[in-house]
C-alpha positions, 0 to 999 in steps of 0.5 A, spaced: 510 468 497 509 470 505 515 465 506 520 469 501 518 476 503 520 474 511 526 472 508 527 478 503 525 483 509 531 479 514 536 480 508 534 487 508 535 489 514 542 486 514 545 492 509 541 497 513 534 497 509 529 497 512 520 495 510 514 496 513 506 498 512 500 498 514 492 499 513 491 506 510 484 505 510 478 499 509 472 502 505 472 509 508 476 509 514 483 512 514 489 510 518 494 516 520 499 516 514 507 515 515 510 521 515 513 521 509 520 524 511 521 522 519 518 514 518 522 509 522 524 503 523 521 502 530 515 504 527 516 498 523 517 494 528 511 496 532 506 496 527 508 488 527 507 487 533 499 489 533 494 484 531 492 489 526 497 493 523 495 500 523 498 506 526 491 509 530 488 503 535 481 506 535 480 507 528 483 500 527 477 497 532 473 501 527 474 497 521 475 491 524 467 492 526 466 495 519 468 488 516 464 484 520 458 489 519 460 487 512 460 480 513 453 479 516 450 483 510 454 478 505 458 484 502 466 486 502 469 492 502 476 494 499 482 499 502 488 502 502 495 499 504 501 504 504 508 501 505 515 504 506 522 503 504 528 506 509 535 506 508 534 505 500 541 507 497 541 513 492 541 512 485 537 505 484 534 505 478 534 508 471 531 513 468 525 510 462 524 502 462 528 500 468 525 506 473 523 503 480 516 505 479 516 501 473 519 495 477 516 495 483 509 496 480 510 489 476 511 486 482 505 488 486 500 488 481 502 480 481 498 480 488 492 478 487 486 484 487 491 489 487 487 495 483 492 501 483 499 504 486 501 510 487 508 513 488 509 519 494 503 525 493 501 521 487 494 523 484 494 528 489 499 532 485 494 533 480 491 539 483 497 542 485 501 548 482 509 545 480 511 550 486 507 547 491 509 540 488 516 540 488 521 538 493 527 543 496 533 540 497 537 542 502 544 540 506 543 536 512 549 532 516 554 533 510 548 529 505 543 532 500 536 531 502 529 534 501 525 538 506 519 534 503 518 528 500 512 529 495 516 524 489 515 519 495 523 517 494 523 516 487 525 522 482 525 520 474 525 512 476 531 513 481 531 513 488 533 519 491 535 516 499 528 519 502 524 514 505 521 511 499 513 511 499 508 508 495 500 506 496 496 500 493 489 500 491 486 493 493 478 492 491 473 488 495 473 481 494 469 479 488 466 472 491 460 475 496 453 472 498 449 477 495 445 475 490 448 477 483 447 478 475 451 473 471 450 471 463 450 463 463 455 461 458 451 454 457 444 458 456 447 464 453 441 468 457 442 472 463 442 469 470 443 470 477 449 467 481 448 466 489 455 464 492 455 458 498 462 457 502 466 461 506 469 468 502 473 474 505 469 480 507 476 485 506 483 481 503 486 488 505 489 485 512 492 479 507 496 483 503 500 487 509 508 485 510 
């Protein structure tokens, strides 16, 4: 799968599509978000070129101390991964089945732990008035764009040529040391579980492209 991404991403960027993500936040530890209408590819770039792909360096040592903190205690955390789509085309998609919120969330739910997705304001829309949610189109360089980018790039499962923005929910991994109540399937009784071996503490830095 790793392979077959950096592939996809050196076709991409042949037509001029360009991807990127970074660690929104692990546990409840947030990263500066992309700017959902001015993001570049030489954010892209930078963040690959980081040994942790996040935009603020000091929140990032923050996490990386959290899951080791987690570690010692034989615990995990999950995060947030927010990725972005430059350079998209208008008018990809189709309106019902076919949308590219439906295609892209098949795709993405294929990665182990992924619990969740959200498309440009996502559930933040809910505490929103229409008026407050809604993005002004406007003229700019002889093409139609929007002041905002509320709908993440995507409007009626067609994308609009905005930077496409979406965030993936991944939970914590199950396997920890802690001691844990289980059923015994042999016994038919509840038990205990202690899991020996290595696990990861936090999966969330795996999942980033």
């Amino acid at each position: 799968m790793c392979v077959a991404g950096g592939i996809c991403l050196q076709l991409l960027e042949q037509e001029g599509i360009y991807i990127g993500a970074h660690i929104q936040s692990i546990h409840q530890v947030p990263d500066i978000p992309f700017d959902p209408v001015k993001v570049s590819k030489e954010t892209f770039y930078s963040l690959r070129t980081r040994l942790s792909p996040v935009m603020d360096r000091k929140a990032g040592e923050h996490r990386e101390n959290l899951i080791e903190k987690v570690q010692q205690e034989g615990d995990s955390v999950g995060g947030v991964i927010e990725c972005a789509a430059i350079g998209l085309p208008v008018g990809l998609g189709e309106p019902i089945f076919e949308g590219m919120e439906n295609r892209l969330s098949s795709v993405i739910f294929g990665i182990p732990g992924v619990k969740g997705i959200e498309f440009g304001n996502g559930f933040a829309c809910c505490d929103r008035m229409g008026s407050e949610n809604n993005d002004p189109f406007t003229m700019e360089e002889g093409r139609v764009k929007t002041r905002t980018n509320r709908h993440g790039g995507i409007l009626g499962g067609i994308t609009s040529g905005m930077p496409l923005i979406f965030r993936v929910a991944v939970k914590p991994t199950s396997s920890i040391f802690k001691s844990q109540e289980t059923v015994s399937l042999s016994r038919l009784e509840s038990t205990t579980l202690q899991i020996q071996g290595r696990h990861d503490p936090c999966i969330v830095p795996r999942a980033v492209p």
